[in-house]
C-alpha positions as a LaTeX table, in Angstrom:
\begin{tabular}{lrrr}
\hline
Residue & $x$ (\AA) & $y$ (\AA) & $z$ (\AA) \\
\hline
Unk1 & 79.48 & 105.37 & 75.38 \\
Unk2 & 76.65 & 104.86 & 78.28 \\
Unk3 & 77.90 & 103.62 & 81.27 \\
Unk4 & 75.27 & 101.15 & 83.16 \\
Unk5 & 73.33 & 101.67 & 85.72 \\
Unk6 & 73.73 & 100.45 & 89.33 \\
Unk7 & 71.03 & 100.51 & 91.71 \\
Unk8 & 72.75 & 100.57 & 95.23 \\
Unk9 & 70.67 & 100.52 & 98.72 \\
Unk10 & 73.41 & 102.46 & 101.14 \\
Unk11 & 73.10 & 104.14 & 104.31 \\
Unk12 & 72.61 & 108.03 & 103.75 \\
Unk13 & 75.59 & 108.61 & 105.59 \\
Unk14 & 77.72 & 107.15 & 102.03 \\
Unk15 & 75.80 & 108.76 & 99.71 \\
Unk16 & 78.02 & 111.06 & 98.97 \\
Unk17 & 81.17 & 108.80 & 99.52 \\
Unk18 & 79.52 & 106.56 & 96.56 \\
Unk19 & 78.94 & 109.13 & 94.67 \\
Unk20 & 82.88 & 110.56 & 94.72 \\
Unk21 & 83.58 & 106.98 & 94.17 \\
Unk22 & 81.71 & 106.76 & 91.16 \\
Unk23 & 83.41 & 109.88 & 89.79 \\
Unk24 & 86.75 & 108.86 & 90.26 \\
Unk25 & 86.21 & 105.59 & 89.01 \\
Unk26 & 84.91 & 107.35 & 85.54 \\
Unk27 & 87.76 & 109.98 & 85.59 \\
Unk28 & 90.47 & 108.28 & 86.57 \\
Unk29 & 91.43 & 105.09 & 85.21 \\
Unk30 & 94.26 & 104.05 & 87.68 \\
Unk31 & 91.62 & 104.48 & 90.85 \\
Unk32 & 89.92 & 100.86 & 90.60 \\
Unk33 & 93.60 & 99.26 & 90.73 \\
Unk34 & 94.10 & 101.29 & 93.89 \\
Unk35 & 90.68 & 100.38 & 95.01 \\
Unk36 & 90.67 & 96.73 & 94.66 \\
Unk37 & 94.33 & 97.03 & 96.78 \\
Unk38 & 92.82 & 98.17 & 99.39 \\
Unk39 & 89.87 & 95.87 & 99.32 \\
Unk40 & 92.03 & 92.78 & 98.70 \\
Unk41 & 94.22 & 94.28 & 102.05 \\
Unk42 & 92.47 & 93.02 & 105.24 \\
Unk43 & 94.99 & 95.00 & 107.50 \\
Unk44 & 94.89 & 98.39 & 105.28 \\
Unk45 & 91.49 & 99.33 & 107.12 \\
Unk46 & 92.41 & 97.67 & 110.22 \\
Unk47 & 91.71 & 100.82 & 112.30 \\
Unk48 & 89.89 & 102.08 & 115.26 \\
Unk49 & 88.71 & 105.55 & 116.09 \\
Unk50 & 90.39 & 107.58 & 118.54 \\
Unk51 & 86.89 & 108.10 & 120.51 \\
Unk52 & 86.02 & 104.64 & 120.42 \\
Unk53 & 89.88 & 103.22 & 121.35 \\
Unk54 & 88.86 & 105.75 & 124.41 \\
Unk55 & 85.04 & 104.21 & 125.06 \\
Unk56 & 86.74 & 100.98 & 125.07 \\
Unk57 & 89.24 & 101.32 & 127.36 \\
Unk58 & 86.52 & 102.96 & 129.83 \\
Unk59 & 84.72 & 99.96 & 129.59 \\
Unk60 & 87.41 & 97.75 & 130.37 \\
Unk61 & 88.70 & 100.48 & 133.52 \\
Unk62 & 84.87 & 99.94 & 134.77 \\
Unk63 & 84.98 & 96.10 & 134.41 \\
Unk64 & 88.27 & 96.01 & 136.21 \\
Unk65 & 86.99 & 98.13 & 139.04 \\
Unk66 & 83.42 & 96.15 & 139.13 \\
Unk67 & 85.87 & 93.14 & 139.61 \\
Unk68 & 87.91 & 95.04 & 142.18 \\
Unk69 & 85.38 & 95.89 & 144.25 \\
Unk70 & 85.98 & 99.60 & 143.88 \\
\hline
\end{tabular}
Protein backbone atom coordinates (compact mmCIF):
# COMPACT_ATOMS: atom_id res chain seq x y z
CA UNK A 1 0.00 0.00 0.00
CA UNK A 2 1.50 3.72 -0.79
CA UNK A 3 2.29 5.56 2.04
CA UNK A 4 1.62 9.55 1.57
CA UNK A 5 3.68 12.00 1.02
CA UNK A 6 4.91 14.70 3.45
CA UNK A 7 6.53 17.71 2.33
CA UNK A 8 8.66 18.94 5.39
CA UNK A 9 10.85 22.36 5.34
CA UNK A 10 13.74 21.32 8.12
CA UNK A 11 17.02 22.62 8.82
CA UNK A 12 19.77 20.51 6.91
CA UNK A 13 21.22 19.68 10.05
CA UNK A 14 17.80 16.97 10.59
CA UNK A 15 17.73 15.75 7.39
CA UNK A 16 18.99 12.81 8.14
CA UNK A 17 17.41 12.55 11.71
CA UNK A 18 13.90 12.79 9.66
CA UNK A 19 14.80 10.57 7.47
CA UNK A 20 15.78 7.62 10.28
CA UNK A 21 12.58 8.75 11.73
CA UNK A 22 10.65 8.01 8.84
CA UNK A 23 12.20 4.54 8.60
CA UNK A 24 11.53 3.48 11.89
CA UNK A 25 8.21 4.71 11.90
CA UNK A 26 7.53 2.32 8.63
CA UNK A 27 9.51 -0.65 10.15
CA UNK A 28 8.65 -0.68 13.39
CA UNK A 29 5.25 -0.41 14.55
CA UNK A 30 5.82 0.10 18.38
CA UNK A 31 8.22 3.38 17.56
CA UNK A 32 5.28 6.09 17.21
CA UNK A 33 3.93 4.91 20.81
CA UNK A 34 7.45 5.56 22.06
CA UNK A 35 7.57 8.69 20.07
CA UNK A 36 4.48 10.40 21.06
CA UNK A 37 5.85 9.50 24.98
CA UNK A 38 8.41 11.42 24.60
CA UNK A 39 6.68 14.26 22.89
CA UNK A 40 3.76 14.25 25.35
CA UNK A 41 6.90 14.35 28.25
CA UNK A 42 7.94 18.03 28.73
CA UNK A 43 10.77 16.99 31.24
CA UNK A 44 12.09 13.86 29.01
CA UNK A 45 14.12 16.46 26.79
CA UNK A 46 14.66 18.77 29.55
CA UNK A 47 18.46 18.84 28.95
CA UNK A 48 21.34 21.09 28.45
CA UNK A 49 24.65 20.47 26.76
CA UNK A 50 27.66 20.01 28.65
CA UNK A 51 29.44 22.97 26.54
CA UNK A 52 26.70 25.22 26.89
CA UNK A 53 25.97 24.36 30.95
CA UNK A 54 29.88 25.56 30.75
CA UNK A 55 29.24 28.95 28.41
CA UNK A 56 26.62 29.68 30.85
CA UNK A 57 28.17 29.54 33.87
CA UNK A 58 31.11 31.79 32.28
CA UNK A 59 28.67 34.23 31.65
CA UNK A 60 27.28 34.35 34.94
CA UNK A 61 31.31 34.19 36.61
CA UNK A 62 31.82 37.44 34.23
CA UNK A 63 28.56 39.16 35.38
CA UNK A 64 29.45 38.48 38.96
CA UNK A 65 32.91 39.89 38.57
CA UNK A 66 31.57 43.01 36.31
CA UNK A 67 29.37 43.50 39.51
CA UNK A 68 32.35 42.97 41.79
CA UNK A 69 34.40 45.28 40.42
CA UNK A 70 37.08 42.77 39.55
Amino acid sequence: MPRPTVSLRIDEENRDLMRRVNVRLHDDPMFSEALEALLADKNATAYMRADEVERRLAEIANRLSALEGK
